[in-house]
TIMI-918117 format. One line per field, with one value per residue (C-alpha): residue number from 1; residue in one letter; x, z, y. Coordinates in Angstrom, 1 decimal, padded with zeros to 4 digits, always signed. Example, Ala and Ser with C-alpha at 12.3 -4.5 7.8 and 13.67 -1.06 7.14 Angstrom:
resi 1 2
resn A S
x +012.3 +013.7
z +007.8 +007.1
y -004.5 -001.1
END
This chain:
resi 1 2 3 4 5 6 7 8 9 10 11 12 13 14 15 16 17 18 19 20 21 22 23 24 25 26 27 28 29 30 31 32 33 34 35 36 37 38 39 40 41 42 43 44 45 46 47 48 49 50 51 52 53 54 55 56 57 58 59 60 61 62 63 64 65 66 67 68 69 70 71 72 73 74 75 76 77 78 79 80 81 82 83 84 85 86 87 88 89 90 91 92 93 94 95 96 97 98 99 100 101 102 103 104 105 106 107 108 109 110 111 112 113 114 115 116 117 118 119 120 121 122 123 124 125 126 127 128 129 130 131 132 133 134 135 136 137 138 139 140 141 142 143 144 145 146 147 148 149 150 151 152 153 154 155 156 157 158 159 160 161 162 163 164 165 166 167 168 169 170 171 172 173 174 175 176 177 178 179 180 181 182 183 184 185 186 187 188 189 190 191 192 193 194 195 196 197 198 199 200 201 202 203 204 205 206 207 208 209 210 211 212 213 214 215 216 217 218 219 220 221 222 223 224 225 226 227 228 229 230 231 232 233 234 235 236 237 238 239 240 241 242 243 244 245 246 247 248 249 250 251 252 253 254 255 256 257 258 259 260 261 262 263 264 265 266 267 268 269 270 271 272 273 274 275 276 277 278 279 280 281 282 283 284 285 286 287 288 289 290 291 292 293 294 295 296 297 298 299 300 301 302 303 304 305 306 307 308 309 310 311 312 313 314 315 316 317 318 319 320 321 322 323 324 325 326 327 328 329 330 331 332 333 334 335 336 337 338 339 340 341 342 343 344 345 346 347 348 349 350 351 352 353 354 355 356 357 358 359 360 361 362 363 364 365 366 367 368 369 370 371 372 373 374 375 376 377 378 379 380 381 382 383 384 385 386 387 388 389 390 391 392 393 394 395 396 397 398 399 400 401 402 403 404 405 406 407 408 409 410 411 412 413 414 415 416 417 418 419 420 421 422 423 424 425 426 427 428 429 430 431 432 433 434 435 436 437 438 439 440 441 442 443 444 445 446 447 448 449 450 451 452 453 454 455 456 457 458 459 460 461 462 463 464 465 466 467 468 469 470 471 472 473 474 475
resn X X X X X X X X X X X X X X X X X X X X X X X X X X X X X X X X X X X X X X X X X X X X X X X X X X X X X X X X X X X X X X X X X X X X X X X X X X X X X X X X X X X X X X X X X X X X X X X X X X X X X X X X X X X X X X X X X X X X X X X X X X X X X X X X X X X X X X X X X X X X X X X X X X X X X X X X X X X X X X X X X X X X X X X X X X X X X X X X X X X X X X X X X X X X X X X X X X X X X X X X X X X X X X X X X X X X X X X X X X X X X X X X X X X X X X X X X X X X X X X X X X X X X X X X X X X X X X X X X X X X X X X X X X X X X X X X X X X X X X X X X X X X X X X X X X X X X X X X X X X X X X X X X X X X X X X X X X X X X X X X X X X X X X X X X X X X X X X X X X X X X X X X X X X X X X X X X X X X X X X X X X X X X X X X X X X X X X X X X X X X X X X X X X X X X X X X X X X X X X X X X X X X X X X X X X X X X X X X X X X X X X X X X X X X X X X X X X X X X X X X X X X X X X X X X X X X X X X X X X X X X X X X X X X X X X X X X X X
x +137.2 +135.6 +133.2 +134.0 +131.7 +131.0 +128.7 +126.5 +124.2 +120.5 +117.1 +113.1 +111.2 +112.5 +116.2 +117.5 +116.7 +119.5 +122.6 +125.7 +128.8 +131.1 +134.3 +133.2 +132.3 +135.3 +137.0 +136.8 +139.3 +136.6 +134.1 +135.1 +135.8 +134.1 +134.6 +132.4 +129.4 +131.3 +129.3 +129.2 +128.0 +127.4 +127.1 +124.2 +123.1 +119.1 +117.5 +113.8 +112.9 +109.1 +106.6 +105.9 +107.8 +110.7 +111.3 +114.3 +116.3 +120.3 +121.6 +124.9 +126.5 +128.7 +130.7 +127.9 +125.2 +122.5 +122.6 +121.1 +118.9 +118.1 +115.0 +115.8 +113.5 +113.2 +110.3 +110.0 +108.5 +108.0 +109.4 +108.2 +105.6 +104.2 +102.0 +100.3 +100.4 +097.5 +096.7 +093.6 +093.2 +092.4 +091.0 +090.3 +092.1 +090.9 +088.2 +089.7 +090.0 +090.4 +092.2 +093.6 +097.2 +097.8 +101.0 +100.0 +102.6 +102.9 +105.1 +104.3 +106.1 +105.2 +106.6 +107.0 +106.5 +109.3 +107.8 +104.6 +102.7 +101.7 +105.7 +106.1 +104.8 +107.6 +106.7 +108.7 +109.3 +106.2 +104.0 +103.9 +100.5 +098.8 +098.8 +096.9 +097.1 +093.6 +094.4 +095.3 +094.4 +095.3 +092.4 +092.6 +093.7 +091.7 +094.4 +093.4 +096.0 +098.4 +102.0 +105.1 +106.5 +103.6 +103.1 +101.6 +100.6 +101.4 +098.7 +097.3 +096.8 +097.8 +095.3 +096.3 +093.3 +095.0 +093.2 +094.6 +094.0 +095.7 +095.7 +095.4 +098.8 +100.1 +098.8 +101.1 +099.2 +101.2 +102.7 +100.0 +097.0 +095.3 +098.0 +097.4 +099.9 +101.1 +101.9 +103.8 +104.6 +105.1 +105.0 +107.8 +107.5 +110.3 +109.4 +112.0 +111.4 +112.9 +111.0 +108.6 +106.7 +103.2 +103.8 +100.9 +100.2 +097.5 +097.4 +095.0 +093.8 +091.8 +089.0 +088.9 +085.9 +086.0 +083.0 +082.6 +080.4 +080.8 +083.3 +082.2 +078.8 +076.0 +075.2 +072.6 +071.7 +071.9 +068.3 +067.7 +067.3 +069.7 +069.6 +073.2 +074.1 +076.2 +078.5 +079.9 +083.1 +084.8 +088.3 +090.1 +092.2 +090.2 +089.1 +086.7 +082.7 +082.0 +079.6 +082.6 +083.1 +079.8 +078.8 +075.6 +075.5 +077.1 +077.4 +077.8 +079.3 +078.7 +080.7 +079.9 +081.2 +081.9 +086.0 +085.0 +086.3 +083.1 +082.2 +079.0 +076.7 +076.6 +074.2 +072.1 +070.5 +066.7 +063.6 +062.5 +058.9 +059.0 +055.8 +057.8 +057.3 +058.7 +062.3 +064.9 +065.4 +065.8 +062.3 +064.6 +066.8 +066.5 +066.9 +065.3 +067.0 +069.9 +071.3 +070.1 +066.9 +065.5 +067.9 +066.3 +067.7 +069.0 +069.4 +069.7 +070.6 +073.1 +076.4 +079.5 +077.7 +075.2 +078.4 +078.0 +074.9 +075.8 +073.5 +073.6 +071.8 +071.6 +070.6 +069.8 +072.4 +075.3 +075.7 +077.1 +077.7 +075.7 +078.5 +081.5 +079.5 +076.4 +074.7 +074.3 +071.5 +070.8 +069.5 +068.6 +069.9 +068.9 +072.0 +072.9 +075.4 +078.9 +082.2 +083.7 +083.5 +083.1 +081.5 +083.4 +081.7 +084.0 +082.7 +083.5 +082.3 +082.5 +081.7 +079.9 +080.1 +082.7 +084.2 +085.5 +089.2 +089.7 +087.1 +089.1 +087.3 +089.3 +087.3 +086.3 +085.0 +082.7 +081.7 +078.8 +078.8 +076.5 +076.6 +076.8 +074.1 +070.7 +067.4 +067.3 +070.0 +070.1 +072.9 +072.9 +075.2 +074.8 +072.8 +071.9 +069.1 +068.2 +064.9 +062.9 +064.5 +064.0 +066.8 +066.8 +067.3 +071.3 +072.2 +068.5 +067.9 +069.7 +069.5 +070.1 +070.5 +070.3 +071.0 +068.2 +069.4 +067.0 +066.8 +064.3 +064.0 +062.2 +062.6 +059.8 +058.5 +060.0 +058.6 +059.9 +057.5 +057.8 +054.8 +054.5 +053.0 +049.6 +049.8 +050.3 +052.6 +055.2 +057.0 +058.4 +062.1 +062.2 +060.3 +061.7 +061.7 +064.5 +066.2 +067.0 +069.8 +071.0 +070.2 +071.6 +068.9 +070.4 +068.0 +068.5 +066.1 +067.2 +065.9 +062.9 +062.1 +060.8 +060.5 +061.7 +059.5 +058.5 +058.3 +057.7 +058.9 +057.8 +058.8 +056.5 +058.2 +055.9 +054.0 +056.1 +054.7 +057.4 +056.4 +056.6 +060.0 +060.8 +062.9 +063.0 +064.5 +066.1 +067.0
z +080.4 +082.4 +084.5 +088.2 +089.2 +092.5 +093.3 +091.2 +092.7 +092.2 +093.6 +093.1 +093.9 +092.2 +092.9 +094.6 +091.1 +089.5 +091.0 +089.0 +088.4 +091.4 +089.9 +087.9 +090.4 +092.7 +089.5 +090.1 +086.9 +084.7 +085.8 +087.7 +085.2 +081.7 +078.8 +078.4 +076.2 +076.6 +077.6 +080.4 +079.8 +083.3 +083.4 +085.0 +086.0 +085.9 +088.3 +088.3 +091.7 +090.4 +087.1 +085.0 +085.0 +087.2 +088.0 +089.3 +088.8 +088.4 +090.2 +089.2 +091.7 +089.9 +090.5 +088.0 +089.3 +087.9 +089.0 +085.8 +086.9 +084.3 +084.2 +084.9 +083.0 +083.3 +083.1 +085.0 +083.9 +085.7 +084.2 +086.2 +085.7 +088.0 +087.8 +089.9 +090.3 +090.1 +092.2 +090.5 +093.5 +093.8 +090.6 +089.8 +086.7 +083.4 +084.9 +084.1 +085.9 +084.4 +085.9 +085.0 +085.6 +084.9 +083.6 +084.7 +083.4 +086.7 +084.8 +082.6 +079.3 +077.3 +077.7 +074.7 +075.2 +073.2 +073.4 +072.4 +075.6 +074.1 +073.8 +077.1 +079.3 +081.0 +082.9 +085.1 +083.6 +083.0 +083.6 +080.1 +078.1 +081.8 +081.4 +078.7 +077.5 +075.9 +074.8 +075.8 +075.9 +076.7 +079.2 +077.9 +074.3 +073.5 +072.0 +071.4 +070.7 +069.6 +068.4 +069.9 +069.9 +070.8 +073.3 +077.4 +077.7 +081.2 +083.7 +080.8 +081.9 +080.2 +080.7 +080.6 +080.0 +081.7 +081.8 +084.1 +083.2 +084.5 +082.4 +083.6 +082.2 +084.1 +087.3 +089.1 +090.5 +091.4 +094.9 +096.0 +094.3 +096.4 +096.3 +095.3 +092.8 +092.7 +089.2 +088.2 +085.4 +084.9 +082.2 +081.3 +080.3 +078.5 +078.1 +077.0 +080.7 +082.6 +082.9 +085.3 +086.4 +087.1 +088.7 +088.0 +090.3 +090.6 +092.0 +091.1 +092.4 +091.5 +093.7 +094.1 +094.7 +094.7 +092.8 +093.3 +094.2 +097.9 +097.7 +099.6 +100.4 +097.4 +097.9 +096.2 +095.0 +090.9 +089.7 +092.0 +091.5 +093.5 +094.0 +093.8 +094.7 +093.1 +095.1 +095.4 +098.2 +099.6 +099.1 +102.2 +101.7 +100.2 +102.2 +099.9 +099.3 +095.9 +095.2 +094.3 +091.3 +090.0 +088.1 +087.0 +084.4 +084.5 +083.1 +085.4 +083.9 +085.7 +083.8 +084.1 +081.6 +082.8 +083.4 +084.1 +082.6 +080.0 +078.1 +080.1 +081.6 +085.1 +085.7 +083.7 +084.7 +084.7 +085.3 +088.3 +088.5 +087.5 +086.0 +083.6 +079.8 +078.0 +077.2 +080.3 +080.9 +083.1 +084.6 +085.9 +087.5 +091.6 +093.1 +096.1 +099.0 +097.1 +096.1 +092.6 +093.6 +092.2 +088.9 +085.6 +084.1 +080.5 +079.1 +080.6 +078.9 +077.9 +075.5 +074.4 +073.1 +075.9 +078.9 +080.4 +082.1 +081.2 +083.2 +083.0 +084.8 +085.0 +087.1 +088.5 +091.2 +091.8 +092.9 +096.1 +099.3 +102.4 +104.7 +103.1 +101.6 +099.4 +097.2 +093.5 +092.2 +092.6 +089.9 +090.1 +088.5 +087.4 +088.6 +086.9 +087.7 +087.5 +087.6 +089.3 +092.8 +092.8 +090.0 +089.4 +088.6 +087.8 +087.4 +085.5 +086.4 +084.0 +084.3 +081.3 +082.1 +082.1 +085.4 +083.6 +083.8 +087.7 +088.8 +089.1 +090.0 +091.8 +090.9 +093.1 +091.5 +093.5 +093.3 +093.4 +095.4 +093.5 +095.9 +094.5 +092.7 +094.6 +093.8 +090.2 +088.8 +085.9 +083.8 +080.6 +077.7 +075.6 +074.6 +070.8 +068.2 +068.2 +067.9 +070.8 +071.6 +074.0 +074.2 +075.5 +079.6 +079.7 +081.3 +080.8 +082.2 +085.0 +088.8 +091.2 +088.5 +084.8 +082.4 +080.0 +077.6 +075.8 +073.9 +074.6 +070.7 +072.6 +075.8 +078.0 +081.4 +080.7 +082.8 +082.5 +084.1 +085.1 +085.2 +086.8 +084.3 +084.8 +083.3 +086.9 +087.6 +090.3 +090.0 +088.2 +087.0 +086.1 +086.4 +085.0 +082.8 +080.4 +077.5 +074.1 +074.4 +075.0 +078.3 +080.9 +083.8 +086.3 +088.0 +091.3 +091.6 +095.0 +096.1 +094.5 +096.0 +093.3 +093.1 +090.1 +087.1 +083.4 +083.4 +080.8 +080.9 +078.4 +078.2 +077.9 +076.6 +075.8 +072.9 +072.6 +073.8 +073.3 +072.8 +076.4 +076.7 +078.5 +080.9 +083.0 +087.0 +088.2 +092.3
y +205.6 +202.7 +201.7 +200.1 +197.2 +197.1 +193.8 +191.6 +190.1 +188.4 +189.1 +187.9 +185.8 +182.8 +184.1 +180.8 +179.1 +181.3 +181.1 +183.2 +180.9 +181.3 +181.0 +183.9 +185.8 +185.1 +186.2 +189.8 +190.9 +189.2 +192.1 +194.6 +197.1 +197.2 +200.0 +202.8 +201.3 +197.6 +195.0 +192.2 +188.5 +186.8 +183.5 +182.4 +178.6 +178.0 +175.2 +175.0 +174.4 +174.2 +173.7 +176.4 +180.4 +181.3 +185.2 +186.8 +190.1 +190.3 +193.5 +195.5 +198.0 +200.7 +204.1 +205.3 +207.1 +203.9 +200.8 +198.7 +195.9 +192.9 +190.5 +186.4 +184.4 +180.2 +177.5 +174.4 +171.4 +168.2 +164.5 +161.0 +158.1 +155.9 +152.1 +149.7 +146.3 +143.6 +140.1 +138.4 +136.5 +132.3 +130.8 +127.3 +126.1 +127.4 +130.1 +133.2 +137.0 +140.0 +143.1 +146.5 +148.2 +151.5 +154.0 +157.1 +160.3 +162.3 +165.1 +168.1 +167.0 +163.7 +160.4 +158.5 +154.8 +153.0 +149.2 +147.8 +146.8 +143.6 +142.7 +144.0 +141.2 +138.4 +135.3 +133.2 +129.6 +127.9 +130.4 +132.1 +131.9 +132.4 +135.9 +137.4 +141.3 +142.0 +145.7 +148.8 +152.6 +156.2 +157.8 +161.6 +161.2 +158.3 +156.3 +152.1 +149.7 +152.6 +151.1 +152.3 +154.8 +156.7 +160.0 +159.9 +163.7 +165.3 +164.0 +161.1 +157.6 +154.4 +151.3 +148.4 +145.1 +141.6 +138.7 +135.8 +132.2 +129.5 +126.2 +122.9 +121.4 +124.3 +123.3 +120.5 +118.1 +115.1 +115.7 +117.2 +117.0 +119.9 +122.5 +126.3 +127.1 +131.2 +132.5 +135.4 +138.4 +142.0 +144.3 +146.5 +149.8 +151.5 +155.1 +158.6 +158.9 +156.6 +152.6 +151.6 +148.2 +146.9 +143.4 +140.6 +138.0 +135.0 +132.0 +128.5 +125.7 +122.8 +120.7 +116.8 +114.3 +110.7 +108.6 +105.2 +102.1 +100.4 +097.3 +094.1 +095.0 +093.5 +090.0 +088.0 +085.1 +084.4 +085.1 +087.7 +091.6 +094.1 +097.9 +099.1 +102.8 +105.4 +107.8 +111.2 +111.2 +113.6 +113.3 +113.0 +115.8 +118.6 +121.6 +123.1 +122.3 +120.6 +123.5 +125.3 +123.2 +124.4 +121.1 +121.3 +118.8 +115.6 +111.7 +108.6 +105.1 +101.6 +099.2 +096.3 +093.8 +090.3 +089.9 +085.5 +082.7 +082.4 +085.0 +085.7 +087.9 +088.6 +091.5 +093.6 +097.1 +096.5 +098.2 +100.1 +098.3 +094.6 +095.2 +097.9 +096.4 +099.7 +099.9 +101.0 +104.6 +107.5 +106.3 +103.5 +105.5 +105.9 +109.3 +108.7 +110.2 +111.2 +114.2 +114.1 +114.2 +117.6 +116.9 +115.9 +113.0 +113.6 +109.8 +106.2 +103.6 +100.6 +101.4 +099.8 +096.7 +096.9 +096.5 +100.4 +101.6 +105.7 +108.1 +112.0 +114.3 +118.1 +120.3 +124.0 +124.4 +123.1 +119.7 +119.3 +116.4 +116.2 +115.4 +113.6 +110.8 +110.8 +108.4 +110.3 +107.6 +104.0 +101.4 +097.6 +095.1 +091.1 +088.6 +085.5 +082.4 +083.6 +081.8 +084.9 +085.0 +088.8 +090.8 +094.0 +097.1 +100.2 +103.4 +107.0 +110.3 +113.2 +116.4 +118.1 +121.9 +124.2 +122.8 +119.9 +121.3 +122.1 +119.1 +116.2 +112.7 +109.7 +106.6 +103.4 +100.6 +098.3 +094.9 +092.6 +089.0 +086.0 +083.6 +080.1 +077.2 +077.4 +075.7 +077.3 +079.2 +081.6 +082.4 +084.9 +083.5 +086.4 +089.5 +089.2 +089.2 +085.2 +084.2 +081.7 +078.4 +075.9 +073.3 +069.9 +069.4 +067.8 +065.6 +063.3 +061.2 +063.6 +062.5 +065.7 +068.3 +069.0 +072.3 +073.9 +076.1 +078.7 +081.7 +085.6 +086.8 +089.8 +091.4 +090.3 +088.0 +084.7 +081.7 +077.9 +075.4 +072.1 +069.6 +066.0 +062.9 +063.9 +067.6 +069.3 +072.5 +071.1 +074.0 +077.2 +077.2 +080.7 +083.9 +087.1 +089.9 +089.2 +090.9 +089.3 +086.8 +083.3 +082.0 +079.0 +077.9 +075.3 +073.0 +071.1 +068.7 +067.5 +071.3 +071.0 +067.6 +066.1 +062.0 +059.8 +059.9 +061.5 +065.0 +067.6 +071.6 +074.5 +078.1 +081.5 +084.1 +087.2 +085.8 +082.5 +079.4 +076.2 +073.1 +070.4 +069.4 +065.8 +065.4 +062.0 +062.5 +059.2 +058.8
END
């Protein structure tokens, strides 16, 4: 005997998630009868339309006086990921930013993550290194560093630690040495999932100042003292303050090694107050009206064989320019006679803190004009350790002007004097504070206006007296 099928068909509330297999069902010799006590398999598709338990009934319409109903069962669960991206913004070269990006597993299963995040980072050219993966960990779970493979639970968040540092011989700065340069990178993840993308960007820039001493405006005459300035520029081209830079602790170099003909001296840093006898230091260093004037000066004083005046300086707050010029510190300086008719001075500026990598300085060295022989000119032959001498005058018997050469065993106020036949002072030759060394002194007697006769001339040197020198003028 059998049983005549009439309809099959599903109901619930979940019933559009269960769908029976239409050719089956179109197929009506595959169910329209079945054996007493036979049984009927109906193929059923599931499609969670949602997370968690689906419910549903499948209906069978007979010739029998029941109509059997069966229970649909099916779960749902949800798959996906998601990330973020990251811009660290505008650094200056070598300061450093550091961000977070995020996986986050949307779904209700796990994700494993297949790569290790560390080997997950990719740079364009030249940028690798500038992005730097400090660590990483799982928000719910705990998880620090963990090696892949390892599991994102449903609704768990992956943190990712990046640190952004671009480098200076990263940073291109020969076309224009202003520019902003972008960087770029992104970290891969490759999960059971599917793969997603948190995109890291930063960009860097550095900040330019010129420092330099004016060209073509000291003039003096050789014996004389002159105060020469220091400068912070502007450079023509940058946009942003020097406060930026945050230099708070710097040195300044004044070369200012003779380039003449002789090997001679031409200037020599000396002390603030001429009546200074203790040894030059940052006490001889100007900051009056300058913009180092709240900054404490570190060290002053003379070094590569006594031809660079190095200053540094440090300070509170940053240093910045008033307006696009500003003088950074002055000093004085003796002159001498020079064969050069300019006395270069080139200068270095070096930044001590951690700005050193994104300042960079443009230098302009200046120069000093000695104008040429006067009444009584001075020349330094060269700084060393002799002791006191006083030479003979050349040429003597001289008739408009003769050379004395002598020699300062210790620094101090050096006079030459020149006396008449009867013992009197008719005049001073020389007047200075001077530091050990071998000295020239140039005497026009036509300046002086001195007649023909015998004269005698004797140095005092700190303790030194020499003994009279003759000299005989002839007209």
């Amino acid at each position: 005997m059998l049983l005549t099928i009439l309809k099959i068909y599903i109901t619930g509330q979940d019933m559009n998630s269960f769908v029976i297999d239409p050719v089956w069902l179109a197929d009506k010799t595959q169910w329209e009868t079945i054996p007493i006590n036979g049984q009927l398999k109906v193929p059923v598709k599931f499609t969670a339309n949602h997370a968690g338990d689906h419910t549903a009934q499948i209906n069978v319409e007979s010739d029998a006086p029941e109509n059997p109903v069966g229970d649909l069962l099916g779960k749902g669960y949800l798959e996906g990921i998601s990330s973020n991206d990251h811009d660290h913004g505008t650094l200056f070269v070598s300061q450093s930013n550091t961000g977070l990006v995020f996986l986050t597993n949307t779904g209700s299963v796990s994700a494993t993550i297949n790569r290790d995040i560390d080997k997950s980072v990719s740079t364009v050219v030249g940028d690798a290194g500038t992005f730097i993966i400090n660590g990483w960990k799982t928000a719910k779970t705990g998880l620090i560093n963990p090696i892949a493979p390892f599991d994102l639970n449903p609704n768990d968040t992956l943190w990712v630690d990046v640190t952004f540092k671009p480098m200076t011989d990263k940073m291109i700065v020969v076309n224009d040495p202003l520019e902003t340069r972008s960087y770029q990178a992104r970290i891969d993840y490759q999960t059971s999932i599917g793969n997603a993308v948190s995109s890291l960007t930063g960009k860097a820039t550095v900040i330019r100042v010129i420092a330099s001493i004016p060209a073509g405006v000291y003039k003096t005459d050789p014996g004389k003292q002159i105060e020469i300035s220091y400068y912070l520029n502007k450079h023509p081209q940058e946009t942003k303050q020097l406060s930026q830079a945050n230099i708070k602790d710097w040195t300044a170099d004044i070369i200012f090694k003779s380039t003449g003909r002789q090997n001679i001296q031409d200037i020599f840093p000396v002390q603030r107050d001429n009546n200074d006898k203790t040894p030059f230091g940052c006490k001889d260093i100007i900051k009056d009206n300058s913009i180092s004037l709240n900054w404490t000066c570190i060290k002053a004083d003379t070094t590569n064989g006594g031809t660079t005046l190095r200053v540094r300086m440090t300070g509170n707050d940053a240093i910045n320019l008033s307006g696009n010029t500003s003088i950074l510190f002055s000093v004085k300086m003796n002159t001498y006679l020079s064969d050069l008719d300019l006395i270069p001075l080139p200068v270095t500026f070096n930044v001590e803190s951690s700005a050193t990598p994104y300042t960079i300085i443009d230098v302009v060295p200046g120069d000093i004009k000695i104008n040429p022989v006067c009444v009584n000119t001075l020349r330094l032959i060269k700084l060393s350790g002799v002791q006191y001498s006083l030479a003979a005058a050349a040429p003597n018997p001289s008739g408009a002007s003769t050379r004395i050469n002598y020699s300062v065993g210790l620094e101090g106020q050096t006079r030459i004097e020149l006396y008449n036949g009867n013992g009197e002072k008719v005049a001073t030759l020389l007047n200075e504070p001077l530091k050990p060394g071998d000295y020239e002194l140039m005497v026009d007697f036509n300046a002086l206006n001195l007649s023909s006769g015998v004269y005698t001339y004797r140095m005092e040197s700190g303790m030194y007296q020499s003994e009279p020198k003759q000299i005989i003028i002839v007209k």
